[in-house]
Residue frames relative to the residue before (quaternion, step in Angstrom):
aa qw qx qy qz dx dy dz
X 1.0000 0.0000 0.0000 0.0000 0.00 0.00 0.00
X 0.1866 0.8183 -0.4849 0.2459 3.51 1.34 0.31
X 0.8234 0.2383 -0.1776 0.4834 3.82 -0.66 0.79
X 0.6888 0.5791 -0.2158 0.3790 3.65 1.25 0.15
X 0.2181 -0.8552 0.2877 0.3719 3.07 0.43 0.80
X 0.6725 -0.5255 0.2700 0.4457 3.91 -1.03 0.39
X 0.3934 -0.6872 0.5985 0.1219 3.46 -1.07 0.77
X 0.2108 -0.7181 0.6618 -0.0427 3.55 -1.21 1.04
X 0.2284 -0.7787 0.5790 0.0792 3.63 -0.34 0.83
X 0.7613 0.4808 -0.2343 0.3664 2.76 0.85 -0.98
X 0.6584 0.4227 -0.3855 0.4891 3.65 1.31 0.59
X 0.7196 0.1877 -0.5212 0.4187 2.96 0.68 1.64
X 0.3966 0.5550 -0.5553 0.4757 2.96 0.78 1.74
X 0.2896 0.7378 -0.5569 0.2483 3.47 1.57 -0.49
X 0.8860 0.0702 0.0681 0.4533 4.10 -0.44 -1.10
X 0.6917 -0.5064 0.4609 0.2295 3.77 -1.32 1.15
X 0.4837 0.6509 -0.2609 0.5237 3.48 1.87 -0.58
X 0.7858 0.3699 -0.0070 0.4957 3.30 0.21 -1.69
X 0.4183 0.6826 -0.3486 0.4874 4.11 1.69 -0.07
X 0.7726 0.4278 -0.1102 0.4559 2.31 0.07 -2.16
X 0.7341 0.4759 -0.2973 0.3824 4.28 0.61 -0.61
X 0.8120 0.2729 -0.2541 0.4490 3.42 0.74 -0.59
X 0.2786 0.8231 -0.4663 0.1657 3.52 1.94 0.12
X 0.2372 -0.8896 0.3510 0.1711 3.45 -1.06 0.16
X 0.5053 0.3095 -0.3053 0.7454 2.99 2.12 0.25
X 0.0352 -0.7587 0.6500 -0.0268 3.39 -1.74 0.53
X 0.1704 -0.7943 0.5474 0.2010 3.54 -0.22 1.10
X 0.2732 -0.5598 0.7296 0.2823 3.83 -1.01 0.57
X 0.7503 -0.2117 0.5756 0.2470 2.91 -2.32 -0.82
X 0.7942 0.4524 -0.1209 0.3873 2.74 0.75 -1.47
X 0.5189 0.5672 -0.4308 0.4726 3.82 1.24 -0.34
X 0.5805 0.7614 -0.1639 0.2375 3.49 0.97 -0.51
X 0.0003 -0.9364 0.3490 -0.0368 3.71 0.01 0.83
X 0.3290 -0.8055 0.3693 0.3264 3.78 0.61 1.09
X 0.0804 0.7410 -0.6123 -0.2638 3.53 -0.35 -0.75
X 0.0123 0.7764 -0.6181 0.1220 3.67 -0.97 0.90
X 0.6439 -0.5496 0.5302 0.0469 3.17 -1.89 1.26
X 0.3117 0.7755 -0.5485 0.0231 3.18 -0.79 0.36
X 0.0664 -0.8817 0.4667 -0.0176 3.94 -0.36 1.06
X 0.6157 -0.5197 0.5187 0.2859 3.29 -1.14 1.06
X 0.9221 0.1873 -0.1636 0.2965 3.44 -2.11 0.55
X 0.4482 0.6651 -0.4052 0.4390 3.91 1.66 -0.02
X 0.1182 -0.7585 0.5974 0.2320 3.41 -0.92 0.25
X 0.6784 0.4673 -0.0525 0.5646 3.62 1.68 -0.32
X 0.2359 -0.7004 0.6036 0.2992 3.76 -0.50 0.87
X 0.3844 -0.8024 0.4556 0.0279 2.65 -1.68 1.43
X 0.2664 -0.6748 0.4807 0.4925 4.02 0.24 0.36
X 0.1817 -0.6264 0.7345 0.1874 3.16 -1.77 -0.19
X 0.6700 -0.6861 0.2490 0.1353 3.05 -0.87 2.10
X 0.6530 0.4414 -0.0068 0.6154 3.41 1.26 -1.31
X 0.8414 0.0013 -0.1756 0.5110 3.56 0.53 0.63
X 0.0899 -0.8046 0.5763 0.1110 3.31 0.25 1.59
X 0.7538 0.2322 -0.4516 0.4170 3.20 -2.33 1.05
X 0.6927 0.3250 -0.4451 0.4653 3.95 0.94 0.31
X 0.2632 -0.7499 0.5982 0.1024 3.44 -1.39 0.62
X 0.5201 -0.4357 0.6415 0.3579 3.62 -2.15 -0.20
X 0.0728 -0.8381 0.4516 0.2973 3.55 0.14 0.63
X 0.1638 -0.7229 0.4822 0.4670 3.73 -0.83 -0.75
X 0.7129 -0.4786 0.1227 0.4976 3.48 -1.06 0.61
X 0.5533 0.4056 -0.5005 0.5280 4.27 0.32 -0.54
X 0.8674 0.2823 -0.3671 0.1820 4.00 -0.19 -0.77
X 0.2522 0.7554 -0.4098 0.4448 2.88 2.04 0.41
X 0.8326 0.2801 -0.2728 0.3922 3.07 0.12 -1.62
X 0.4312 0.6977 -0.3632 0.4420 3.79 1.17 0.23
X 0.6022 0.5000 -0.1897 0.5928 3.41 1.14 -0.87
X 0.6927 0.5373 -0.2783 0.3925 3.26 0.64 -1.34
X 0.7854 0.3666 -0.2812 0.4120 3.59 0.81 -1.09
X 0.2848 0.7994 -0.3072 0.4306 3.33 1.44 -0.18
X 0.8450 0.3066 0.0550 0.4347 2.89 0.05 -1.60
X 0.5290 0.5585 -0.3251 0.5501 3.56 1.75 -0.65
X 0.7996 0.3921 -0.1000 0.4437 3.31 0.69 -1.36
X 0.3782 0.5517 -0.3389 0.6617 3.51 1.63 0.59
X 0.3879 -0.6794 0.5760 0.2369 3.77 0.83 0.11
X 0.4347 0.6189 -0.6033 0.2532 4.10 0.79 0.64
X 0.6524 -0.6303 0.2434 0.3432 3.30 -1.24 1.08
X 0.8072 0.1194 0.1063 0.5682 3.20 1.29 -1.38
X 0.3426 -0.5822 0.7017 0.2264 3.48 -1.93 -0.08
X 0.1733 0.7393 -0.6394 -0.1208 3.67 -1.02 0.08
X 0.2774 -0.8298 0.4504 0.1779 3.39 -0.56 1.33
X 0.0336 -0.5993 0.7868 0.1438 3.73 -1.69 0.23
X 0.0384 0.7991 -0.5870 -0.1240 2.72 -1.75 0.59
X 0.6382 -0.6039 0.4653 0.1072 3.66 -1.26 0.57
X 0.1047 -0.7994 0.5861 0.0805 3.86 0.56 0.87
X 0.6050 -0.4290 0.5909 0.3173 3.56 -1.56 0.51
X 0.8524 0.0348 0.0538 0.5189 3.96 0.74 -0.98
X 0.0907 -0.8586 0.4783 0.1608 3.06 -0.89 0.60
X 0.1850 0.8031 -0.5544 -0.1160 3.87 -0.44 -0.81
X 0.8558 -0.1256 0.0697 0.4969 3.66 -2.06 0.30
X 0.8860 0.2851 -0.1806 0.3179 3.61 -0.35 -0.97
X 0.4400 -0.6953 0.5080 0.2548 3.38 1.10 -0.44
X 0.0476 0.8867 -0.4544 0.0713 3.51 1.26 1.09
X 0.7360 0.4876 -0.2601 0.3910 3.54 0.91 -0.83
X 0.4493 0.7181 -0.4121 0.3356 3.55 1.31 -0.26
X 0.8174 0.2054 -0.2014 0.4992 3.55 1.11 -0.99
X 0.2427 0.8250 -0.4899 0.1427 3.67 1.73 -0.19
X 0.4560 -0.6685 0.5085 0.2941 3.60 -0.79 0.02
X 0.8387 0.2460 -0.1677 0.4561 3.09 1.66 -0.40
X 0.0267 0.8055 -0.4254 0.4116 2.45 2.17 0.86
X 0.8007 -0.4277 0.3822 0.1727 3.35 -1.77 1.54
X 0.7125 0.3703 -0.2861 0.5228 3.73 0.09 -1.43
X 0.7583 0.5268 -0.2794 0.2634 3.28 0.50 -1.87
X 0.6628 0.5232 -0.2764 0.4589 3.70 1.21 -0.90
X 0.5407 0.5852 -0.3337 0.5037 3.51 1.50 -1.09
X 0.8114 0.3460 -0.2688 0.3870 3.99 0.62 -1.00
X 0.3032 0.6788 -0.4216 0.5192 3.44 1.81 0.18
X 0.8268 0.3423 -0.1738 0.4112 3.54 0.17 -1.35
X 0.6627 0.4729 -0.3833 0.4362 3.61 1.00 -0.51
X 0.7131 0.4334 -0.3991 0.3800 3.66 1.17 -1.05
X 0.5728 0.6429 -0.3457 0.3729 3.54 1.43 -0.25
X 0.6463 0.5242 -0.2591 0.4903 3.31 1.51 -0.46
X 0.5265 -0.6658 0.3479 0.3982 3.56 1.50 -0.39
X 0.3170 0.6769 -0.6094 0.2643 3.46 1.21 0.23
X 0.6838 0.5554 -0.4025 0.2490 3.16 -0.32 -1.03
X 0.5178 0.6830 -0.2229 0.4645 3.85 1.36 -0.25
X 0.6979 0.0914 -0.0205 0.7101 3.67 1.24 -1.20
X 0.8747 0.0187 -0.1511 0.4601 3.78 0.13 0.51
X 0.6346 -0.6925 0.2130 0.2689 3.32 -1.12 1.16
X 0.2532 -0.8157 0.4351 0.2851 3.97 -0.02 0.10
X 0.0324 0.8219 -0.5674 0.0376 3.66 0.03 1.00
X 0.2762 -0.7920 0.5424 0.0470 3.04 -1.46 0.77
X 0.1869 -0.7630 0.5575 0.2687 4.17 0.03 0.60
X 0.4074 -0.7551 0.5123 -0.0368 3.06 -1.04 1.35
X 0.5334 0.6676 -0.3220 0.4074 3.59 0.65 0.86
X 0.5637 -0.5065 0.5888 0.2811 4.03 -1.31 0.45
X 0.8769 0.3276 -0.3379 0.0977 3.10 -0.68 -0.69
X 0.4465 0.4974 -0.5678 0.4805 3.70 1.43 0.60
X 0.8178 0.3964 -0.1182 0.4002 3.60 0.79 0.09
X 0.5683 0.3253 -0.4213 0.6275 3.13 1.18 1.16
X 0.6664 -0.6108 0.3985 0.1549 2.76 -1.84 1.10
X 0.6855 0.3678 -0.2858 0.5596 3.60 1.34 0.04
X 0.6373 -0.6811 0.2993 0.2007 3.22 1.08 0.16
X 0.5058 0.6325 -0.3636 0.4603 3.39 1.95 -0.74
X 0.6717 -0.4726 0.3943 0.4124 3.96 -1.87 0.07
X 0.7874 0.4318 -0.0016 0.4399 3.31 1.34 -1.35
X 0.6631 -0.4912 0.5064 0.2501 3.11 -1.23 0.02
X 0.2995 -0.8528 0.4068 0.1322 4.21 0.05 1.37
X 0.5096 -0.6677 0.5162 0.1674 3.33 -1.11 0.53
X 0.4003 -0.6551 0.3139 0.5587 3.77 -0.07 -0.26
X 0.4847 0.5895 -0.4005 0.5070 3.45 0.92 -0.01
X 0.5778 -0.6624 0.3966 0.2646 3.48 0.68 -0.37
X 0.5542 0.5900 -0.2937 0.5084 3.42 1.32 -0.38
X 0.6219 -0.6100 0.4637 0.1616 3.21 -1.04 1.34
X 0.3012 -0.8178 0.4904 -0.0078 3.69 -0.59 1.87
X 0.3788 -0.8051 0.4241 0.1687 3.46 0.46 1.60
X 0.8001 0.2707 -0.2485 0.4741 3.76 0.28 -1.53
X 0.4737 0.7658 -0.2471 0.3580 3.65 1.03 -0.61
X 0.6416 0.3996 -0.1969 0.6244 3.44 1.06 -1.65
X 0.6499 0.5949 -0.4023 0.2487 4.02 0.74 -0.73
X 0.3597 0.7850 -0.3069 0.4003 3.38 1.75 -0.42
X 0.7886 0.3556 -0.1041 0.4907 3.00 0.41 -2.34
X 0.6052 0.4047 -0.4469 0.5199 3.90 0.92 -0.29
X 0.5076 0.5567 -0.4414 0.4874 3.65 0.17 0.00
X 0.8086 0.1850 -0.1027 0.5490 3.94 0.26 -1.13
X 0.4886 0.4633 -0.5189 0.5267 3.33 0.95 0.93
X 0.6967 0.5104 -0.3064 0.4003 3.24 0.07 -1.24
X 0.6612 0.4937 -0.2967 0.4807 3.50 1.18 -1.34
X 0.7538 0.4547 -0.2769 0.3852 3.68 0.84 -0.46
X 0.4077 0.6056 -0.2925 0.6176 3.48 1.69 -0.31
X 0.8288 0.3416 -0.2509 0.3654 3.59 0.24 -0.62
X 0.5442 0.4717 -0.2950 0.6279 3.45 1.69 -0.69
X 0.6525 0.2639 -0.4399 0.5577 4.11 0.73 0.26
X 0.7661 -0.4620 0.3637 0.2597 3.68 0.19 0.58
X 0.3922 0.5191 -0.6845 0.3289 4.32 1.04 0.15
X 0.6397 -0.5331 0.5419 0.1141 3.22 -1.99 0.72
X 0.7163 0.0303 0.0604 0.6945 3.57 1.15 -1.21
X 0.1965 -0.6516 0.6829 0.2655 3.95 -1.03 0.67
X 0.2491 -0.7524 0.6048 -0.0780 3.55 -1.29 1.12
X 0.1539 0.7303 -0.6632 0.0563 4.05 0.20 1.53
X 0.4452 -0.5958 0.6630 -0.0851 2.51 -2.10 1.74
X 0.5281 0.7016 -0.4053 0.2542 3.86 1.02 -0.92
X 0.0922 -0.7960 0.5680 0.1878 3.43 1.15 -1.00
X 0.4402 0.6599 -0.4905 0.3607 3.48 0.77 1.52
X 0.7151 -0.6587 0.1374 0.1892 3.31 -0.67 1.54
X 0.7703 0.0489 -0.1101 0.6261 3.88 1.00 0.85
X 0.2928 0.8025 -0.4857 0.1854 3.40 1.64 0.76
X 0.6151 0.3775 -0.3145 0.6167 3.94 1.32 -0.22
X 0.4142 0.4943 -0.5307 0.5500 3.64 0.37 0.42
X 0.8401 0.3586 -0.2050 0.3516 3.64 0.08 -1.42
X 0.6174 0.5095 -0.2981 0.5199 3.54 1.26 -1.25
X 0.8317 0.2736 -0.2867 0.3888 3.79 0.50 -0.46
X 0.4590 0.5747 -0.3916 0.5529 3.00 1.27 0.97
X 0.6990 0.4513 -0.2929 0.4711 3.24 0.96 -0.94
X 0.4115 0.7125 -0.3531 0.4454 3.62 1.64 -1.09
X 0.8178 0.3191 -0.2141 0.4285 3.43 -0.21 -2.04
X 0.6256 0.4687 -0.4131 0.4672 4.18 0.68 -0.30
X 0.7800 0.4016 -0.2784 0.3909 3.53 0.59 -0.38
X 0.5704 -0.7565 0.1519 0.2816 3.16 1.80 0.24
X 0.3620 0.6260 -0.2796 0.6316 2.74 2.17 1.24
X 0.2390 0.7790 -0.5505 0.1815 3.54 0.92 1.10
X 0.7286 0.4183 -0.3089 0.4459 3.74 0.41 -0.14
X 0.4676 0.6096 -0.4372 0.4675 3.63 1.30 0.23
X 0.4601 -0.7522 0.4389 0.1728 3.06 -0.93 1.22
X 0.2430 -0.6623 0.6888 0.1671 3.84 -1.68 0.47
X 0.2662 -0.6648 0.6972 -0.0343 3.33 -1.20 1.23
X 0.0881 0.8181 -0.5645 -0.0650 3.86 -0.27 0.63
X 0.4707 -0.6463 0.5527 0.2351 3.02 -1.17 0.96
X 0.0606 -0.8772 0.4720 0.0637 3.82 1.01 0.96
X 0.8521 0.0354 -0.0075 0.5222 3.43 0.54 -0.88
X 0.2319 -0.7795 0.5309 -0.2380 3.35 -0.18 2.15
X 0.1717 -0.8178 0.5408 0.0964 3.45 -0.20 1.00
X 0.6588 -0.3699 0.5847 0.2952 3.91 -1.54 0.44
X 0.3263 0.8346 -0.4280 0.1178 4.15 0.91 -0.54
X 0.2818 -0.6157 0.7201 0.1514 3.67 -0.95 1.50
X 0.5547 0.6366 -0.4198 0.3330 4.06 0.90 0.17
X 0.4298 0.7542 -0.2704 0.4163 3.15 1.92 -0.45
X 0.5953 0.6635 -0.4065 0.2003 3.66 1.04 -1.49
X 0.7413 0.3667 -0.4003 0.3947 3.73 0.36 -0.79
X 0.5785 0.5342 -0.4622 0.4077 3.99 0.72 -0.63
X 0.4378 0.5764 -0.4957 0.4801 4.02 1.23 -0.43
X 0.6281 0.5994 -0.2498 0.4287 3.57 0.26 -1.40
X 0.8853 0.2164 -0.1940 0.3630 3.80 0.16 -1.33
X 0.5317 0.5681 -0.3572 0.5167 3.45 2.14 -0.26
X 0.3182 -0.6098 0.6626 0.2963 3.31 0.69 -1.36
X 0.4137 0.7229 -0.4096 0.3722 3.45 0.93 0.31
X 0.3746 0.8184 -0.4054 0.1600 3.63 0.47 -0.11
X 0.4504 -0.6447 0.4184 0.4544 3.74 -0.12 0.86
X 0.2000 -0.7145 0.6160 0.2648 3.57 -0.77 0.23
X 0.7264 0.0588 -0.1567 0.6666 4.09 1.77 0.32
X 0.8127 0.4226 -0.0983 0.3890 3.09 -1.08 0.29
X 0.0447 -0.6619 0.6298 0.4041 3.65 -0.88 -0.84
X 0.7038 -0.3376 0.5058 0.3673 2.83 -2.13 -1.04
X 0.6439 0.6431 -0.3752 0.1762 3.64 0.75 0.16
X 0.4070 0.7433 -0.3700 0.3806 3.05 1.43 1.02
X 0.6154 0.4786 -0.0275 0.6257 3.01 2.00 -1.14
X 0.8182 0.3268 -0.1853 0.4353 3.46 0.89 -0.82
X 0.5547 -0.7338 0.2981 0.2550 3.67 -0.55 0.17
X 0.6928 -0.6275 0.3077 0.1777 3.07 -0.89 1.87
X 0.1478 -0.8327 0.5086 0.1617 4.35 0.62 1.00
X 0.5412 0.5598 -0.5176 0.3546 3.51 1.59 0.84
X 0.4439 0.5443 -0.4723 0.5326 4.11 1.30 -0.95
X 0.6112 -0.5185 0.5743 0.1665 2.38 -1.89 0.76
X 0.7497 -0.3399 0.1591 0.5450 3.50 -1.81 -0.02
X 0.6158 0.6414 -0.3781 0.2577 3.17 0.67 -1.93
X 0.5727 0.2883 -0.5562 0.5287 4.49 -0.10 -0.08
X 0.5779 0.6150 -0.4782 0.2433 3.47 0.08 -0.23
X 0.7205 0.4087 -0.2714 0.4900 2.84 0.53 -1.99
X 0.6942 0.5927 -0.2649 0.3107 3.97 0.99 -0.67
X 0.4891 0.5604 -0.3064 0.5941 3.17 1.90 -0.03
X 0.5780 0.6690 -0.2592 0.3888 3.13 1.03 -0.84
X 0.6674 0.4957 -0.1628 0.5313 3.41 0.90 -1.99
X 0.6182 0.6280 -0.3557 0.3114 3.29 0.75 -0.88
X 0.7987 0.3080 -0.0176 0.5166 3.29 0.81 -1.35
X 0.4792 0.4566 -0.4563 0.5947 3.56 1.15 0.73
X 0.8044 0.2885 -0.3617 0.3728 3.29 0.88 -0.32
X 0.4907 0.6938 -0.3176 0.4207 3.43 1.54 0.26
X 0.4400 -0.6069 0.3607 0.5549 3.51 1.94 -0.55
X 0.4329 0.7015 -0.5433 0.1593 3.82 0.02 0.85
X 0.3172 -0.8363 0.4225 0.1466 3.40 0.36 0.81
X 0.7916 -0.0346 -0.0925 0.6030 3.55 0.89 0.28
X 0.1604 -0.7135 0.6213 0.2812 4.48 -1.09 0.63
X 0.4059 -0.5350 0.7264 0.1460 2.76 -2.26 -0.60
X 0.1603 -0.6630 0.7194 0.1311 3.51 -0.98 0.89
X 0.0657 -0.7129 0.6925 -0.0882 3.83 -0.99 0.73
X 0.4123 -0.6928 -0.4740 0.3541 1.57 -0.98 2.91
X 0.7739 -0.2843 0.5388 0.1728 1.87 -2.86 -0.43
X 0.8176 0.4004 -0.2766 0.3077 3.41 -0.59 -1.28
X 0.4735 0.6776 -0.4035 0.3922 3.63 1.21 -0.81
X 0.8683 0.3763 0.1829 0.2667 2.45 0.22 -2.40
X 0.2444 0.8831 -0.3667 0.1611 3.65 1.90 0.68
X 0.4108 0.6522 -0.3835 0.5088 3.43 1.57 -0.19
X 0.5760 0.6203 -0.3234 0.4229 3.25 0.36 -1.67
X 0.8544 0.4095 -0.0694 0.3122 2.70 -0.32 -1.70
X 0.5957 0.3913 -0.3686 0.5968 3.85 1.24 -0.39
X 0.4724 0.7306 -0.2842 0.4028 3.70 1.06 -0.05
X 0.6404 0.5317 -0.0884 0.5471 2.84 0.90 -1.40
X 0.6824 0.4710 -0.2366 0.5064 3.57 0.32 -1.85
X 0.7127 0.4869 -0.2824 0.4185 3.68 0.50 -1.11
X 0.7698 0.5055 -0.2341 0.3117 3.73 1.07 -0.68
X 0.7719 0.2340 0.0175 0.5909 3.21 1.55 -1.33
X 0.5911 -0.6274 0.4675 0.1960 3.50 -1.40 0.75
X 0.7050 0.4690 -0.3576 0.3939 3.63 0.79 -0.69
X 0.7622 -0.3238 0.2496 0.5019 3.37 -1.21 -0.47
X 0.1091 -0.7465 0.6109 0.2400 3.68 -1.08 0.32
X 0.0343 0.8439 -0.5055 -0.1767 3.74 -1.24 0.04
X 0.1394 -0.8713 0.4657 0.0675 3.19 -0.96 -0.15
X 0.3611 -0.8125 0.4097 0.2040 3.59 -0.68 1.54
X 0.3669 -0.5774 0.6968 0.2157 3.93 -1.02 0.89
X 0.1003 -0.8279 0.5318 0.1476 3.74 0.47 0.90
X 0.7934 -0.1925 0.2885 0.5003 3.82 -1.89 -0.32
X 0.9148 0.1568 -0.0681 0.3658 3.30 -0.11 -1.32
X 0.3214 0.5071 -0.6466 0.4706 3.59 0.86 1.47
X 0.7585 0.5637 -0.1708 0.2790 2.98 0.66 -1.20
X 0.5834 0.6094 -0.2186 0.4904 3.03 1.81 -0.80
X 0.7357 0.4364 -0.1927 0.4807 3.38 0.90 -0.59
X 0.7097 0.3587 -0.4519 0.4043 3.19 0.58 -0.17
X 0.6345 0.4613 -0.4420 0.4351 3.69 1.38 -0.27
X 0.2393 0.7405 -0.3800 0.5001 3.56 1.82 -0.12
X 0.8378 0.3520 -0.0403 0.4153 3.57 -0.17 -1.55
X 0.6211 0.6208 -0.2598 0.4016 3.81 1.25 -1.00
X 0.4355 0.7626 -0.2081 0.4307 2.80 1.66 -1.66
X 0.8607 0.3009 -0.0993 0.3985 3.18 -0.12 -1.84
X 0.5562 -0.4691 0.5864 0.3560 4.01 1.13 -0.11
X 0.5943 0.4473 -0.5857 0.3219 3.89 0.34 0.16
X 0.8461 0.2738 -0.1784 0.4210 3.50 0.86 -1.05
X 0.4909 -0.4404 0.6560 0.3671 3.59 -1.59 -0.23
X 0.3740 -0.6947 0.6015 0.1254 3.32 -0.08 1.72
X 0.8572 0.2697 -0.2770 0.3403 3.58 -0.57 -1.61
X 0.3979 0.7680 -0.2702 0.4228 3.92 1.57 -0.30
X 0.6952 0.4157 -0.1148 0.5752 3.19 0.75 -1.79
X 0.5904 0.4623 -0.5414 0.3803 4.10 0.45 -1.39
X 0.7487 0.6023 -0.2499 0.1195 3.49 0.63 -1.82
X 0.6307 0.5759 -0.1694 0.4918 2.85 1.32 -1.85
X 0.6983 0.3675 -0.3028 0.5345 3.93 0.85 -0.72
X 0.7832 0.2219 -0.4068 0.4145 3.52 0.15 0.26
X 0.4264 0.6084 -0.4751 0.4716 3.50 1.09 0.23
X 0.6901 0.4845 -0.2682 0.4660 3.95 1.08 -1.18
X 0.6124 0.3835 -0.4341 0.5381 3.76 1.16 -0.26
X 0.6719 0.3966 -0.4520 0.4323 3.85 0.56 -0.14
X 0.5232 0.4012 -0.4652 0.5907 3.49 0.79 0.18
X 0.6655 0.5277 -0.4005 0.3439 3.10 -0.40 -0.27
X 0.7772 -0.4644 0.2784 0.3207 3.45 1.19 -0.84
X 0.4537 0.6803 -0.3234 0.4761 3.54 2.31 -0.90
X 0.1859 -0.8124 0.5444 0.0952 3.22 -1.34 0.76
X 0.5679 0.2512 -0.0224 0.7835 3.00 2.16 -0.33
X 0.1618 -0.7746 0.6099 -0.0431 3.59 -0.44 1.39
X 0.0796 -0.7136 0.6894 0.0958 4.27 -0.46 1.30
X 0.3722 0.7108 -0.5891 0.0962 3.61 -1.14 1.53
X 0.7496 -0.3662 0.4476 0.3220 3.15 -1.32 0.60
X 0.7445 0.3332 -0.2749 0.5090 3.71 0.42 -1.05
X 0.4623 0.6314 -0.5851 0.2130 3.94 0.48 -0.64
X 0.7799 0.1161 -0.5343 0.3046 3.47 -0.61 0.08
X 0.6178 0.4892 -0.5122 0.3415 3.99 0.84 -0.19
X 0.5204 0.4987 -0.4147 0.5554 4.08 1.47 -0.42
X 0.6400 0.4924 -0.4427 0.3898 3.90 0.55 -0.15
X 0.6841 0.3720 -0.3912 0.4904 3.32 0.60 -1.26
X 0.5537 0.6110 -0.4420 0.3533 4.29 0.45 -0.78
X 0.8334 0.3969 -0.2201 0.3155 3.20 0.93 -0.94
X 0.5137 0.4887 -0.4176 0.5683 3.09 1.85 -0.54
């Protein structure tokens, strides 16, 4: 650096003025994705214990939420839903009058779908009675080509109620092979696939058990999901996988852990990349706010500002319509 004259960084950090200009990441509204609850047979949104300010919605305070959050300028919705009943196969997942399907009836009828995307998670286990992603074997062990069926007549039923993007979470082996097959036969060839490509094993998971009701009832998910010891590389190979199956945009799942990943990812592939602020980031920092240790509205920012650095083009949190309205 001989002949240069010394550089100070730290005069252009001097004023919130001079920040805010030479900044190099910026979160819109739009990078934003809501994720929300919604459950069959409630007449009342329910809280959920483990993640204060989120709820079980029912369908009318859904669509409340929904415009909220539409009219907050967030980018997206991505629904789960919660059946009155469940059993082995996960019957309500593709029901026509199945929970999600009636919930995306009422939102595309309301016009969301116009100012914010309508996504739909694509997966078994808020709807089976054991709690697993997949369809069981009699041994008990989770039936890889088997469960591809039921993602196939989900996805196909998700799209005939109006979701915008179909979104599997199941982390079963050729599940975007099967959904975008099933898609283009049912006459739904330009509807996008969001994969949930790289899906972590995650103790980060515990509160989203709580608001799905999903909880293994044996076992876990770490047979199916990925091991947060391997390195990036199964990622990026989960990844390849499902770009070449037809997914048109992934997902890193969570986020903060997993910020490598995720700059991985961004660094490898051209399409969209995302990434979920899962239950139990979220849980802790309202966990911690609670108690006076942190700068709640500090901490929302500064963590979802680090997953757009990092590489997210599409940010799934919990805060997106109160981080929208801050930012507008």
């Amino acid at each position: 650096m001989s002949g240069f004259p010394v550089v100070r960084p730290r005069r252009l950090r001097r004023t919130p003025a001079l920040r805010r200009l030479v900044a190099d990441v910026a979160l819109s509204p739009s990078d934003l994705v809501l994720p929300l609850f919604v459950k069959e047979g409630i007449d009342a949104p329910y809280p959920i214990g483990s993640m204060p300010g989120v709820v079980q919605h029912t369908r009318d305070s859904l669509r409340k939420a929904a415009h909220e959050a539409a009219d907050a300028g967030v980018g997206g919705l991505i629904l789960f839903g919660i059946p009155a009943e469940k059993d082995a196969r996960g019957s309500g997942a593709d029901d026509p009058e199945g929970i999600v399907q009636l919930a995306l009836g009422d939102l595309v009828a309301d016009g969301i779908a116009d100012q914010a995307v309508l996504m739909t998670d694509l997966c078994l286990d808020e709807y089976t009675d054991h709690g697993h992603c997949g369809l069981l074997t009699a041994a008990g062990e989770v039936d890889n080509d088997a469960t591809l069926d039921r993602y196939a007549a989900i996805a196909v039923a998700q799209a005939q109620a109006g979701s915008s993007v179909v979104a599997p979470s199941g982390m079963m082996d050729g599940q975007v092979a099967a959904i975008r097959g099933a898609l283009d036969g049912a006459g739904y060839p330009d509807l996008p696939v969001l994969a949930y490509a790289v899906k972590y094993a995650s103790a980060f998971y515990g509160p989203f058990r709580e608001a799905a009701e999903c909880a293994p009832q044996f076992g876990d998910r770490s047979a199916y999901q990925q091991d947060p010891a391997r390195r990036v590389d199964e990622a990026l190979h989960e990844v390849a996988l499902d770009l070449a199956e037809g997914a048109d945009a992934v997902m890193v799942k969570p986020a903060l852990p997993y910020l490598d990943v995720l700059a991985a990812v961004r660094a490898a592939v051209e399409v969209p990349v995302f990434a979920y602020q899962v239950s139990g980031e979220y849980a802790m920092v309202e966990a911690a706010a609670a108690q006076g240790w942190i700068d709640r509205d500090r901490v929302i920012a500064e963590t979802l500002t680090s997953v757009k650095r990092a590489g997210a083009d599409g940010i799934l949190t919990y805060w997106a319509t109160e981080m929208a309205l801050r930012l507008r």
